[in-house]
C-alpha positions as CSV (number, residue, x, y, z in Angstrom):
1,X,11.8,-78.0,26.5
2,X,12.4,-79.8,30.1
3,X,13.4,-78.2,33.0
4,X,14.2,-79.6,36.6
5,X,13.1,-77.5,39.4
6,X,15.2,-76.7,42.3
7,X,15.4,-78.3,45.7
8,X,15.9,-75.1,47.3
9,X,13.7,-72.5,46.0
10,X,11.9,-74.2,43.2
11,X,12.8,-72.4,40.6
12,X,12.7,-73.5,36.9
13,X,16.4,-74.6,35.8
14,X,17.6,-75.6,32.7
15,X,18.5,-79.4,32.5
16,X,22.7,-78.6,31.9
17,X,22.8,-76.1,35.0
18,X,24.1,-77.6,37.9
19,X,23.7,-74.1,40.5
20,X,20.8,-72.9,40.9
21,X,21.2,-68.9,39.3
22,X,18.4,-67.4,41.7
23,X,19.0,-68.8,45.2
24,X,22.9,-70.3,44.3
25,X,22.9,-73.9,45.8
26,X,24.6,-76.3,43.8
27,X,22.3,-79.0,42.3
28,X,23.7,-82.4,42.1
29,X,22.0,-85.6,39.6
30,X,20.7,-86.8,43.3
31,X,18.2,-83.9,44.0
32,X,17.2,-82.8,40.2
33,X,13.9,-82.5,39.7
34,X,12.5,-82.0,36.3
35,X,9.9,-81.2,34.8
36,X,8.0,-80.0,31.4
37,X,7.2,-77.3,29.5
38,X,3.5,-78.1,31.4
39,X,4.8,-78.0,34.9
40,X,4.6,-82.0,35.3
41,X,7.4,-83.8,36.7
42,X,9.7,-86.2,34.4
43,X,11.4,-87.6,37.8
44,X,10.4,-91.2,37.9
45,X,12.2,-92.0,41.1
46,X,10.8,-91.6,44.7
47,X,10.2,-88.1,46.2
48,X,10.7,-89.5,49.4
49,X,13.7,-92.2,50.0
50,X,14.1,-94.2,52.7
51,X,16.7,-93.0,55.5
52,X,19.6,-95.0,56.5
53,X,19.8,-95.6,60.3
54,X,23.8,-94.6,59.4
55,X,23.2,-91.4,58.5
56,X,23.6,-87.9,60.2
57,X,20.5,-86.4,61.9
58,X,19.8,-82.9,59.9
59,X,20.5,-81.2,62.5
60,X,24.0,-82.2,62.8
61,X,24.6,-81.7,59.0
62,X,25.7,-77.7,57.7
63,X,22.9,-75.8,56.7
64,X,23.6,-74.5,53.2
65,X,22.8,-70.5,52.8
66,X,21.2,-69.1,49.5
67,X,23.9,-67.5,47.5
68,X,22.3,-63.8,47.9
69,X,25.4,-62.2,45.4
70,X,22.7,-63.7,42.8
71,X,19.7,-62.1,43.7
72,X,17.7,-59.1,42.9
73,X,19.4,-57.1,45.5
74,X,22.7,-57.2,44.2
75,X,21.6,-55.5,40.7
76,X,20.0,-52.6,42.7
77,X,20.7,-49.4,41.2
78,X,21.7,-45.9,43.0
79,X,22.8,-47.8,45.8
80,X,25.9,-45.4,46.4
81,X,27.8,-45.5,50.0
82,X,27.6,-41.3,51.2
83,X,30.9,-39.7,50.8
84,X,32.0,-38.5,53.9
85,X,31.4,-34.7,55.3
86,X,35.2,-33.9,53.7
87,X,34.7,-34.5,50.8
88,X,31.4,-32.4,50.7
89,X,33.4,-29.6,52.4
90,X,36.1,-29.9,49.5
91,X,34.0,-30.3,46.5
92,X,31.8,-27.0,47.9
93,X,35.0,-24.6,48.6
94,X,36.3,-25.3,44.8
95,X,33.1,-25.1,43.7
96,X,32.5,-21.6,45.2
97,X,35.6,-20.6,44.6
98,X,35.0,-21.8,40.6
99,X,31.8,-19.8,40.7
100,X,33.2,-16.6,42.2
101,X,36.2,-16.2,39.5
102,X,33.6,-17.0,37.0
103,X,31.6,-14.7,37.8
104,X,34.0,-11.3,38.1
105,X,35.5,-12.3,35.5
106,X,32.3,-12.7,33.3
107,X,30.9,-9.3,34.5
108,X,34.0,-7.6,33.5
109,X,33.9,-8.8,29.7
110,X,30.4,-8.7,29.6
111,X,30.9,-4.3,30.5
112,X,33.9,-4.1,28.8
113,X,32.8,-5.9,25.7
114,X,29.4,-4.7,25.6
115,X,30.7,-0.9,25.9
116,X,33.2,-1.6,22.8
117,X,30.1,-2.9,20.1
118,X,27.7,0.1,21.5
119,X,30.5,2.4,20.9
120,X,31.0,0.7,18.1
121,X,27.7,1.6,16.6
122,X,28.0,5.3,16.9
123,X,25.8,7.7,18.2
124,X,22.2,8.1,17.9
125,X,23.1,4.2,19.0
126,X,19.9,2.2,17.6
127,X,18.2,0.7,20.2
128,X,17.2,-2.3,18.5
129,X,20.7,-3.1,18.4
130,X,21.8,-2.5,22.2
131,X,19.0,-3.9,23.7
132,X,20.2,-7.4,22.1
133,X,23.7,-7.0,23.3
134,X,22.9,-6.0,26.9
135,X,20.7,-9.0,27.3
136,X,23.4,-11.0,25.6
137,X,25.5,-10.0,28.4
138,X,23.3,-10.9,31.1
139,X,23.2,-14.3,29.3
140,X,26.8,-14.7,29.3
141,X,27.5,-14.0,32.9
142,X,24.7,-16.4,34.1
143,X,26.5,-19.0,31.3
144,X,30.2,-18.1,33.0
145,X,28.9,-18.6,36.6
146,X,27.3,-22.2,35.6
147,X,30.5,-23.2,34.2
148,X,32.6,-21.5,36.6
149,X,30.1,-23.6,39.6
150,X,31.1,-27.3,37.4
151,X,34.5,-26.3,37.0
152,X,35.2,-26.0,40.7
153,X,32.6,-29.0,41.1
154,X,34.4,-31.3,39.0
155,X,38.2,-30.3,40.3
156,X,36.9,-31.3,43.6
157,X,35.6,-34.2,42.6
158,X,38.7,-35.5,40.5
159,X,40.7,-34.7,43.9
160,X,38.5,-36.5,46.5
161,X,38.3,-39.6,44.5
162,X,42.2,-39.3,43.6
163,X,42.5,-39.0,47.7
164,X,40.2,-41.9,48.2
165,X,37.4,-39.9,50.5
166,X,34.5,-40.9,48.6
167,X,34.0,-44.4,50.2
168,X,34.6,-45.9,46.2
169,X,31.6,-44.2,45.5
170,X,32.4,-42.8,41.8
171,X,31.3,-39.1,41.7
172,X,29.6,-37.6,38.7
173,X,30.9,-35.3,36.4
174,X,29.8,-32.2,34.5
175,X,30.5,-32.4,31.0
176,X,32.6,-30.2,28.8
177,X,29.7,-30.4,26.4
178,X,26.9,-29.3,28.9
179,X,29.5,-26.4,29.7
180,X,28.7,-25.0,25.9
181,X,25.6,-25.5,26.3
182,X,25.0,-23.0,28.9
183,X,26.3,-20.3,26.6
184,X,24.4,-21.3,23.7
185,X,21.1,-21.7,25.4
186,X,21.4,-18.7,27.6
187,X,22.0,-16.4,24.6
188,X,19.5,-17.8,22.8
189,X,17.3,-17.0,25.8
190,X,18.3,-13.3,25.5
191,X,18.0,-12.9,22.3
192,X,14.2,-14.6,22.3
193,X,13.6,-12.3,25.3
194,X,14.9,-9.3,23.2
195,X,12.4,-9.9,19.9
196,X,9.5,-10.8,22.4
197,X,10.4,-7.2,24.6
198,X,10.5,-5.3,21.0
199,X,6.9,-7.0,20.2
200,X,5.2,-5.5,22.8
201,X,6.6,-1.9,23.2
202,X,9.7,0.5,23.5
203,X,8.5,0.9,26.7
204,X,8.5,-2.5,28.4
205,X,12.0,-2.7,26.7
206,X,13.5,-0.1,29.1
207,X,11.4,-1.4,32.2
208,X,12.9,-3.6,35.0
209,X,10.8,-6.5,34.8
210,X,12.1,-8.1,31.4
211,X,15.8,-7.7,32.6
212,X,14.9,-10.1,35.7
213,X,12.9,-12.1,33.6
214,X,15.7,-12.3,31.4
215,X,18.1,-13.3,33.8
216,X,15.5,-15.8,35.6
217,X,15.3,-17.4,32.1
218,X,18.4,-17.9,31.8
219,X,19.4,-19.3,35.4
220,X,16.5,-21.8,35.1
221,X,17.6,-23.4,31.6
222,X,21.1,-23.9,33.3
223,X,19.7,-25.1,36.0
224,X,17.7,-27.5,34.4
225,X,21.0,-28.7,32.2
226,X,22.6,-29.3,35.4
227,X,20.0,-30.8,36.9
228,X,19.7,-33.6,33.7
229,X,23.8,-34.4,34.2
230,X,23.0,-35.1,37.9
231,X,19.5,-36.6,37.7
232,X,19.6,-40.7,38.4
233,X,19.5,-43.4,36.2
234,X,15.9,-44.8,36.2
């Protein structure tokens, strides 16, 4: 297949292209240069042709600029203008605000919800039972405080681009979907925690350290949910 190479940055161009796609100057039947598959040059006329004494000096003639919309810089990725120190302030009030009601709201069903199924179970209550169901409710708040946190995240988000103070820099989002998954990955936490803490012992059941680990487990997995939504496209 031929090819003519271009006068300004001698790139390979197919033979119907009359602009150049890498550098962007137009290519007229005057300064086409082709050549083979083989590199060699199918361009029988002079390289060099004479100069008229008539014509303009090259300094007097406009210099033509490479077209640099075409080039690799302009298909750059994560090149995102930084929103403005308002919209920061905005997005992290409503997202505090999201977390807090979350959060009180989440500790109050987990207590009064958790004390209903014990109570439920009558007494002697079997521990194997409310050991599950505490840790569930550790699970749950840490799941309500994630999704309280992207709630308030994405209602400030929606209203700063709305307003325009994002520079037209499109925010992004946390999804409804990641939302359930903090609930169903945090309980299933617990309840792994729970099975592992009745493996080794009624004893380490009742101690401090698996109720931290439990809610550490937790915090991390949503932490690493969010952290895929907001991670960059490589």
């Amino acid at each position: 297949m031929d090819f003519k190479k271009c006068p300004g940055c001698s790139a390979e161009i197919e033979l119907e292209n009359n602009k150049c796609p890498v550098c962007g100057i137009e290519i007229t039947d005057n300064s086409e240069h082709r050549i083979d598959e083989n590199g060699v040059s199918l361009d029988r006329r002079p390289q060099y042709a004479k100069k008229s004494a008539f014509a303009p000096s090259s300094a007097a003639l406009p210099q033509q600029r490479p077209d640099t919309k075409n080039t690799g810089r302009g298909y750059e990725h994560n090149i995102n203008p930084r929103i403005s120190a308002g919209t920061v302030l905005i997005i992290g009030i409503l997202a505090v605000a999201g977390l807090a009601v979350a959060f009180i709201a989440s500790c109050v069903a987990a207590i009064v919800g958790g004390a209903q199924i014990i109570d439920s179970l009558g007494r002697p209550r079997p521990e194997e039972l409310v050991m599950p169901i505490v840790f569930g409710g550790f699970a749950f708040v840490v799941a309500s405080s994630f999704s309280g946190l992207a709630i308030g995240y994405n209602a400030g988000a929606y209203i700063c681009m709305a307003a325009g103070t994002t520079k037209g820099r499109i925010l992004t989002l946390i999804p409804m979907l990641t939302m359930g998954g903090y609930y169903l990955a945090s309980v299933t936490a617990a309840l792994a925690v729970s099975f592992l803490g009745f493996a080794a012992g009624g004893r380490f059941i009742f101690s401090h350290t698996i109720y931290y680990f439990n809610i550490l487990l937790c915090i991390l997995i949503c932490g690493y949910m969010t952290n895929r939504v907001f991670r960059p496209e490589e």
